[in-house]
DOTOR-63613 format. One line per 8 residues: number of its first residue (from 0); for each residue y, x, z of N, C-alpha, C, O. Coordinates in nm, 3 decimals. Layout:
NUM	Y X Z Y X Z Y X Z Y X Z | ...
! end
This chain:
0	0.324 -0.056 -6.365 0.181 -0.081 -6.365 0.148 -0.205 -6.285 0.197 -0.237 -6.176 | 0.070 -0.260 -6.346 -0.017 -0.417 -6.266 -0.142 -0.375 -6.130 -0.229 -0.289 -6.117 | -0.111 -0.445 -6.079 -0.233 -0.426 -5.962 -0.327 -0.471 -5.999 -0.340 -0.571 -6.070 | -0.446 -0.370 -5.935 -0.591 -0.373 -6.007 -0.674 -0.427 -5.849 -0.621 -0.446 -5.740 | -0.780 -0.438 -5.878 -0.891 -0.473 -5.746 -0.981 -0.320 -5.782 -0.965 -0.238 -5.873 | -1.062 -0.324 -5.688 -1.206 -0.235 -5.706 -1.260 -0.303 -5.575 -1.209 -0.385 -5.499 | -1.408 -0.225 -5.575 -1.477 -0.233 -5.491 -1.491 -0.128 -5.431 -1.446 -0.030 -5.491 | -1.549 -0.107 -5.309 -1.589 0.031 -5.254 -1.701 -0.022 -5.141 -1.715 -0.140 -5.107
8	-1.783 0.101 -5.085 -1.842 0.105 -5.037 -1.898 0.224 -4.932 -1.967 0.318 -4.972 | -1.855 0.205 -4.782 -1.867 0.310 -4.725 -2.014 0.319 -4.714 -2.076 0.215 -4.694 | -2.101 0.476 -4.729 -2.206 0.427 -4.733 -2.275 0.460 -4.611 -2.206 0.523 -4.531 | -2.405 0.431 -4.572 -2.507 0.457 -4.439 -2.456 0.610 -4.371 -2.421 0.628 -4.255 | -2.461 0.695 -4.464 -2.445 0.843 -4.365 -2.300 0.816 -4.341 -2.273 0.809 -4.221 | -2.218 0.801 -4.409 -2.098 0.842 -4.346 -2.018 0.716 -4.243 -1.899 0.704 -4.217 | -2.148 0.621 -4.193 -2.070 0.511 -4.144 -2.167 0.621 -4.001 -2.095 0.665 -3.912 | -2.297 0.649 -3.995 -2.390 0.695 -3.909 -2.309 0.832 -3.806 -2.308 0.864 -3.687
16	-2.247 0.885 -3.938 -2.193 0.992 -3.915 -1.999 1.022 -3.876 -1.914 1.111 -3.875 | -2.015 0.900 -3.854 -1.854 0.852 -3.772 -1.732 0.907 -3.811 -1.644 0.956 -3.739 | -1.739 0.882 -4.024 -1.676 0.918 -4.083 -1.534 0.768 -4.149 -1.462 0.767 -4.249 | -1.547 0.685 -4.057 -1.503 0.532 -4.168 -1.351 0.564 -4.095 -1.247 0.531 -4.153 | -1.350 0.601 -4.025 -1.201 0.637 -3.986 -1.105 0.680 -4.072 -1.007 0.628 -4.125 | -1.181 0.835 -4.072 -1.102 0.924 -4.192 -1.132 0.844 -4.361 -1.055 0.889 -4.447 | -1.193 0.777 -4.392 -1.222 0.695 -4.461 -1.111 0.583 -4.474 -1.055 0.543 -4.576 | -1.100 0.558 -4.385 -0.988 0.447 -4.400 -0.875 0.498 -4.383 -0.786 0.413 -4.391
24	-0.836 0.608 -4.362 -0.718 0.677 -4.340 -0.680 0.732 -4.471 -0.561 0.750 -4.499 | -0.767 0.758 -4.545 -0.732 0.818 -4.679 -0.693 0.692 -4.801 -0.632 0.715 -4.905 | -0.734 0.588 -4.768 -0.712 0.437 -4.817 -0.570 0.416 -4.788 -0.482 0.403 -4.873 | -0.555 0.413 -4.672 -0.421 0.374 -4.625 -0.296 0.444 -4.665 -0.185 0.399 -4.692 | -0.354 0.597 -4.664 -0.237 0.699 -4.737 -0.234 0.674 -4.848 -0.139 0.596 -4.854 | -0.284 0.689 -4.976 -0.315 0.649 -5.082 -0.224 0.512 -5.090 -0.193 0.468 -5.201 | -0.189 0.456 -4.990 -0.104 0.291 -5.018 -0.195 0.184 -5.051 -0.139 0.078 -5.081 | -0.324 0.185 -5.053 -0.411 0.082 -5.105 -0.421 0.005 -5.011 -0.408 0.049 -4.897
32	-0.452 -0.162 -5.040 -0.456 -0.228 -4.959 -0.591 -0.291 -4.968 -0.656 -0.322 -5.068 | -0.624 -0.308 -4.815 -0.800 -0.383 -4.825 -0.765 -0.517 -4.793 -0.703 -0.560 -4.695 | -0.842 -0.611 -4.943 -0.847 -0.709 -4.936 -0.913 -0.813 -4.867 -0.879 -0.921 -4.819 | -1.047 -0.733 -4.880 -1.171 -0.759 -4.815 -1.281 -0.696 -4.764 -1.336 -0.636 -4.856 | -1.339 -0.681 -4.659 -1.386 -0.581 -4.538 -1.445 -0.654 -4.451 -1.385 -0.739 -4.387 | -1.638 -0.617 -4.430 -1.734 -0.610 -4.425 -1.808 -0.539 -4.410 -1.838 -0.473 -4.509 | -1.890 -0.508 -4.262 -2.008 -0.467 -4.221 -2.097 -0.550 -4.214 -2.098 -0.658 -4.156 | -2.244 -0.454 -4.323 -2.367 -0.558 -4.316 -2.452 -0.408 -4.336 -2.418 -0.295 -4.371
40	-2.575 -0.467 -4.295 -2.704 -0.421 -4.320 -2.747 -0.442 -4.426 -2.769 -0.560 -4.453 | -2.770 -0.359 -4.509 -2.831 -0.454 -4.667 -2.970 -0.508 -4.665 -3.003 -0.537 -4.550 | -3.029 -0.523 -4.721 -3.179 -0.581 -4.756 -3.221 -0.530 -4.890 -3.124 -0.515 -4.964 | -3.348 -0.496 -4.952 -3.402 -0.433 -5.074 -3.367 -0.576 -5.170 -3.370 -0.541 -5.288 | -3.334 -0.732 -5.157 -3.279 -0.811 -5.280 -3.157 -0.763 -5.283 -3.111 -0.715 -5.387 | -3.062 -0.771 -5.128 -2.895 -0.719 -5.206 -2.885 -0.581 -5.277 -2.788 -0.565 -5.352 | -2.978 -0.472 -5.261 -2.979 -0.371 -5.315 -2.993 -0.380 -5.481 -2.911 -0.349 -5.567 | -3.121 -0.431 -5.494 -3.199 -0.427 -5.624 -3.060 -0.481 -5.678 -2.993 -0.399 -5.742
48	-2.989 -0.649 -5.655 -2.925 -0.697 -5.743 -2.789 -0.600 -5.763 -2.725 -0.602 -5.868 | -2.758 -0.527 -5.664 -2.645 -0.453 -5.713 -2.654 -0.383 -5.779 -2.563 -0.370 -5.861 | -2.773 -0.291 -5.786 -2.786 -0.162 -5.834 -2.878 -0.200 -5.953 -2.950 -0.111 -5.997 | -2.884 -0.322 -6.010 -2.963 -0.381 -6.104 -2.961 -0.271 -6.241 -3.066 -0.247 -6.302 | -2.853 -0.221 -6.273 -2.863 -0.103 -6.370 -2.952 0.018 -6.393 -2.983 0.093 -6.486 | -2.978 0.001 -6.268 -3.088 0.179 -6.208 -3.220 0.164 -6.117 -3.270 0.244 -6.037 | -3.258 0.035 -6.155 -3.385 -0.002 -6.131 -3.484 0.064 -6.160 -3.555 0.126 -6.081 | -3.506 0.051 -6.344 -3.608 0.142 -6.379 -3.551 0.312 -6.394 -3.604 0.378 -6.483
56	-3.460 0.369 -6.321 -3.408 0.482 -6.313 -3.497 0.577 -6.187 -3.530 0.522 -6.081 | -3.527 0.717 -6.215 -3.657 0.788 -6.131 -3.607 0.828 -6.012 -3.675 0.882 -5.925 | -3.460 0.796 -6.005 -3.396 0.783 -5.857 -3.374 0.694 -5.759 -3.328 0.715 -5.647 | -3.427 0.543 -5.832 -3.390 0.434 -5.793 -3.480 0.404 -5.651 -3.431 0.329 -5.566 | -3.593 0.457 -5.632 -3.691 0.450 -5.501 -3.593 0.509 -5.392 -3.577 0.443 -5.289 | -3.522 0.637 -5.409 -3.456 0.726 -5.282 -3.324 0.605 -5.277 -3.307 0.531 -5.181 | -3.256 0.604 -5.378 -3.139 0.511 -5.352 -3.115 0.412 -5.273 -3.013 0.386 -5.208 | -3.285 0.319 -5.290 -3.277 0.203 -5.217 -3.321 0.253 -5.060 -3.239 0.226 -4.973
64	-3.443 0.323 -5.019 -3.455 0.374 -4.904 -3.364 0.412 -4.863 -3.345 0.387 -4.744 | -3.251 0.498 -4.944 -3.124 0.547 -4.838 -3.000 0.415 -4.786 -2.953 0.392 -4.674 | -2.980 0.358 -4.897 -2.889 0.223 -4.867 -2.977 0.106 -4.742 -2.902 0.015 -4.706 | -3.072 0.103 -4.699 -3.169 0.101 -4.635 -3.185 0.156 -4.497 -3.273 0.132 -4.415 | -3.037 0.271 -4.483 -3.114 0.341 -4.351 -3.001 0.241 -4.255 -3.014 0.217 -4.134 | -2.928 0.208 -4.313 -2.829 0.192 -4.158 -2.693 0.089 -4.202 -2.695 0.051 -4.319 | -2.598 0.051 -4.132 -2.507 -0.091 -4.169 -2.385 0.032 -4.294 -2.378 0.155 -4.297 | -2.326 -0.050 -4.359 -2.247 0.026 -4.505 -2.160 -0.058 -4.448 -2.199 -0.143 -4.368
72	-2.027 -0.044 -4.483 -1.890 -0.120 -4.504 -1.866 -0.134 -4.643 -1.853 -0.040 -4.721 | -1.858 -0.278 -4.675 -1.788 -0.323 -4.808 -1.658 -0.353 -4.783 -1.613 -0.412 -4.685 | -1.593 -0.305 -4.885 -1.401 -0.352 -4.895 -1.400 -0.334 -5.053 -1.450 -0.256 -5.135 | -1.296 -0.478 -5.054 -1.202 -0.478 -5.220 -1.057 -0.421 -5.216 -0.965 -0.490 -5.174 | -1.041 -0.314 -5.252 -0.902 -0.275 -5.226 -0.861 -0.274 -5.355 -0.922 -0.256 -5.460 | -0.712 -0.302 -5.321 -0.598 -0.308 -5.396 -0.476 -0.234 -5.439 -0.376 -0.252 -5.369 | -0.467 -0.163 -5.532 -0.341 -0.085 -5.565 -0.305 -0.037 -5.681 -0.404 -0.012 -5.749 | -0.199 -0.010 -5.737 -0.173 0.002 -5.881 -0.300 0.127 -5.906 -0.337 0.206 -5.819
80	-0.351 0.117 -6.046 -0.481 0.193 -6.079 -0.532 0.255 -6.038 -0.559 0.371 -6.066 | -0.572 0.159 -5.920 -0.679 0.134 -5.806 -0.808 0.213 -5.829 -0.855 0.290 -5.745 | -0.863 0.188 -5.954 -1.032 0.193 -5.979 -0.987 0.360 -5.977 -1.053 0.422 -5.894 | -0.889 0.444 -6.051 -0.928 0.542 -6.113 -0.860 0.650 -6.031 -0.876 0.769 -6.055 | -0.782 0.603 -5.932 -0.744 0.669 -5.837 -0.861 0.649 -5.760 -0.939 0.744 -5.771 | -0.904 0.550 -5.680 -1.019 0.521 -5.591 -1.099 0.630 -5.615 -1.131 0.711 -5.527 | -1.150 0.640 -5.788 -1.307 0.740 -5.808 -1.182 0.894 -5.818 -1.258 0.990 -5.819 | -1.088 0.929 -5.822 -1.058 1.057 -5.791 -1.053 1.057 -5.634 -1.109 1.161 -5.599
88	-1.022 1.006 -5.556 -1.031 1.021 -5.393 -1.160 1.044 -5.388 -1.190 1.113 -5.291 | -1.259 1.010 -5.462 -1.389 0.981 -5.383 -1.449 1.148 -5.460 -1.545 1.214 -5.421 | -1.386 1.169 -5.537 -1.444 1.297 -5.627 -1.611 1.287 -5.684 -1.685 1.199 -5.639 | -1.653 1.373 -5.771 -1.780 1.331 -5.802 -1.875 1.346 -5.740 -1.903 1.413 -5.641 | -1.976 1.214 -5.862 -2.119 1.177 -5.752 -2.124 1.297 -5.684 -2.081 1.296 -5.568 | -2.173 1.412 -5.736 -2.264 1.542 -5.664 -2.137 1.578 -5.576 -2.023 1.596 -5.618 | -2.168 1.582 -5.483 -2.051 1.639 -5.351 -2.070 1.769 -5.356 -2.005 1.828 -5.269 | -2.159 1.862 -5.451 -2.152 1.962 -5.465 -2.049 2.051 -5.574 -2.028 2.172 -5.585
96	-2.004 1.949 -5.636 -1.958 1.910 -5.824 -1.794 1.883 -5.790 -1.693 1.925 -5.847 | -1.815 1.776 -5.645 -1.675 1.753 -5.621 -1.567 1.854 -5.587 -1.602 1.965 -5.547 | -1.410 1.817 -5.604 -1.325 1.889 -5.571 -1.324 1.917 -5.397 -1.361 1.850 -5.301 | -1.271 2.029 -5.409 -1.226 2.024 -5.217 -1.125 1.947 -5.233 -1.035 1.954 -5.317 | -1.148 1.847 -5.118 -1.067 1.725 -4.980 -1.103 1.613 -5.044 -1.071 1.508 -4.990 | -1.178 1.608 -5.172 -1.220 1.477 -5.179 -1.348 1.434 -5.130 -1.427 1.527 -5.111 | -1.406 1.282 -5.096 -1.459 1.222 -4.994 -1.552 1.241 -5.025 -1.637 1.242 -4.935 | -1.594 1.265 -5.147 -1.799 1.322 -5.155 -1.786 1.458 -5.105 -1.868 1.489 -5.019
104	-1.686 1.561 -5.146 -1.705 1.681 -5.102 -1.715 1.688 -4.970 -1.823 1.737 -4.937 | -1.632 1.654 -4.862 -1.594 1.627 -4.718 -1.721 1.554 -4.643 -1.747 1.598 -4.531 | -1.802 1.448 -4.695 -1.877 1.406 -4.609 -2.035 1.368 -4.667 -2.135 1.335 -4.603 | -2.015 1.386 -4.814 -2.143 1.369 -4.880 -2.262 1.480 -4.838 -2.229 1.595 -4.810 | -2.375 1.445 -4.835 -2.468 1.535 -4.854 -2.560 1.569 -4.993 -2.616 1.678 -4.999 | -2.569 1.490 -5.083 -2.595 1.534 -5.168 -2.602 1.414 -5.305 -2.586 1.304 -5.252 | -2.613 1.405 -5.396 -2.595 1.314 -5.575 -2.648 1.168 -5.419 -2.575 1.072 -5.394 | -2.757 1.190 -5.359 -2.763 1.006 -5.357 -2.692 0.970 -5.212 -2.662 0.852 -5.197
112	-2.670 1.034 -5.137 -2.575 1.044 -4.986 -2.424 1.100 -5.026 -2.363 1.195 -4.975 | -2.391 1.027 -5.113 -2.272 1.067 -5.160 -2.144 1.053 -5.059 -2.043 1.122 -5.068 | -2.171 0.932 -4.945 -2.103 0.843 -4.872 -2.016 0.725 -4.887 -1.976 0.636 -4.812 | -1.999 0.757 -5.016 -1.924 0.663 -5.077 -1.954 0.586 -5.224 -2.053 0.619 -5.289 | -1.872 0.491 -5.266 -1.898 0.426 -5.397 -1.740 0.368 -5.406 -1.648 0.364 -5.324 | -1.757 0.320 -5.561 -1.681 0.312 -5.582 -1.687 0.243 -5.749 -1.759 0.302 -5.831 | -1.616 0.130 -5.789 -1.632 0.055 -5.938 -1.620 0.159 -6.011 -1.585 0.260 -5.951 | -1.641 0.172 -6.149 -1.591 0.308 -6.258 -1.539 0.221 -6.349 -1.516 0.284 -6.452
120	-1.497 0.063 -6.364 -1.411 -0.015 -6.453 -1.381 -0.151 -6.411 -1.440 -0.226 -6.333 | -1.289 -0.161 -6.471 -1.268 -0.310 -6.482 -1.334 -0.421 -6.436 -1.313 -0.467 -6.323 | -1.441 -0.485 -6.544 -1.570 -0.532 -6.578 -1.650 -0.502 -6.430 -1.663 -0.587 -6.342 | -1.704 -0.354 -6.423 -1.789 -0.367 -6.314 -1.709 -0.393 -6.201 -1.789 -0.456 -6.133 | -1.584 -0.386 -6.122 -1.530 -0.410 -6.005 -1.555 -0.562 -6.012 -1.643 -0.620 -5.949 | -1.473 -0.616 -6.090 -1.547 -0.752 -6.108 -1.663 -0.845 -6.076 -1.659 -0.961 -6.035 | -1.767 -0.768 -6.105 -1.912 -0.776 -6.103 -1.937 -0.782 -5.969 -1.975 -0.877 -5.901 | -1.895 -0.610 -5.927 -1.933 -0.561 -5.801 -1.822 -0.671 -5.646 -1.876 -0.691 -5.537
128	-1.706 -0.713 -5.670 -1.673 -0.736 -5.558 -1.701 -0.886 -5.543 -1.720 -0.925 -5.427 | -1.708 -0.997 -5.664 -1.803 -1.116 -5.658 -1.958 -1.137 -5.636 -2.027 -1.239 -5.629 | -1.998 -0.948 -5.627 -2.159 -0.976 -5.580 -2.113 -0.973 -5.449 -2.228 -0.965 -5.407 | -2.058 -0.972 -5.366 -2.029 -0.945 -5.236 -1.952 -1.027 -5.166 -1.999 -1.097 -5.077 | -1.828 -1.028 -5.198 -1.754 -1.148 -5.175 -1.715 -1.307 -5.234 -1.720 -1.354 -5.348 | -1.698 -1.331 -5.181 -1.640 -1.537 -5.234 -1.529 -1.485 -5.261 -1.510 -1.364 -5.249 | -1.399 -1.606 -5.321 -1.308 -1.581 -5.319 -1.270 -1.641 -5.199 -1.150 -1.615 -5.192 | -1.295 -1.696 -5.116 -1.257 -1.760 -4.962 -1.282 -1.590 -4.933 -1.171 -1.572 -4.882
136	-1.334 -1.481 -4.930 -1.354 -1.426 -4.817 -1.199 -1.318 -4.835 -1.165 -1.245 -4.743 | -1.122 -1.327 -4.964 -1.013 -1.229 -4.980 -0.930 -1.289 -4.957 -0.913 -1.409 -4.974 | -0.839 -1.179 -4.893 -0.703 -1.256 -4.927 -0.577 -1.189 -5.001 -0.476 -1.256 -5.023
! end
């Protein structure tokens, strides 16, 4: 297998909630490597443009207020089928839905405090880790 990129995104509760440890510990086991890694505060333009898909979506008001509450960690990690391992670690959106020990189940609170993110293809990792990073900022 070829090495893939994704994006990820630790999100506000589980950075608030002094979860990026075990977060990065499950990255590291997994063998993935972070390319690129970043703490920021977002703003409602970096929001809107990321989440540009779910704008006119009736969840899109809580989404942005929650991405909104507090600093997120961005990383591009790297590892053979990266994206689809990444979204099984992270288990599904609803952390209620998710499997036990995966990272929505473990630290999510609910579909929009999931704690985490994560690309679901190709195409969007793409999208998602050039909305964020340069290529100066990977290595």
């Amino acid at each position: 297998m070829a090495l893939e990129r994704t994006f990820a995104i630790i999100k506000p509760n589980a950075v608030r909630n002094g979860h990026v440890g075990e977060i990065f510990s499950a990255i590291e086991r997994e063998g993935f490597t972070i390319h690129g890694l970043r703490m920021v505060q977002l703003n409602k333009e970096l929001i809107k443009g990321f989440y540009i898909d779910h704008i006119h979506k009736g969840f899109y008001g809580e989404l942005e207020a929650f991405m909104l509450e507090g600093p997120v960690i961005l990383m591009v990690l790297e590892g053979e089928n990266v994206i689809a391992r990444w979204r099984e670690i992270m288990g599904a959106t609803n952390p209620t839905q998710a499997e036990f020990g995966t990272l929505r189940r473990k630290y999510g609170e609910d579909v929009t405090k999931n704690a985490v993110h994560g690309s679901d293809a190709p195409a969007t990792a793409e999208r998602e880790v050039h909305y964020f990073f340069s290529a100066f900022d990977l290595v």
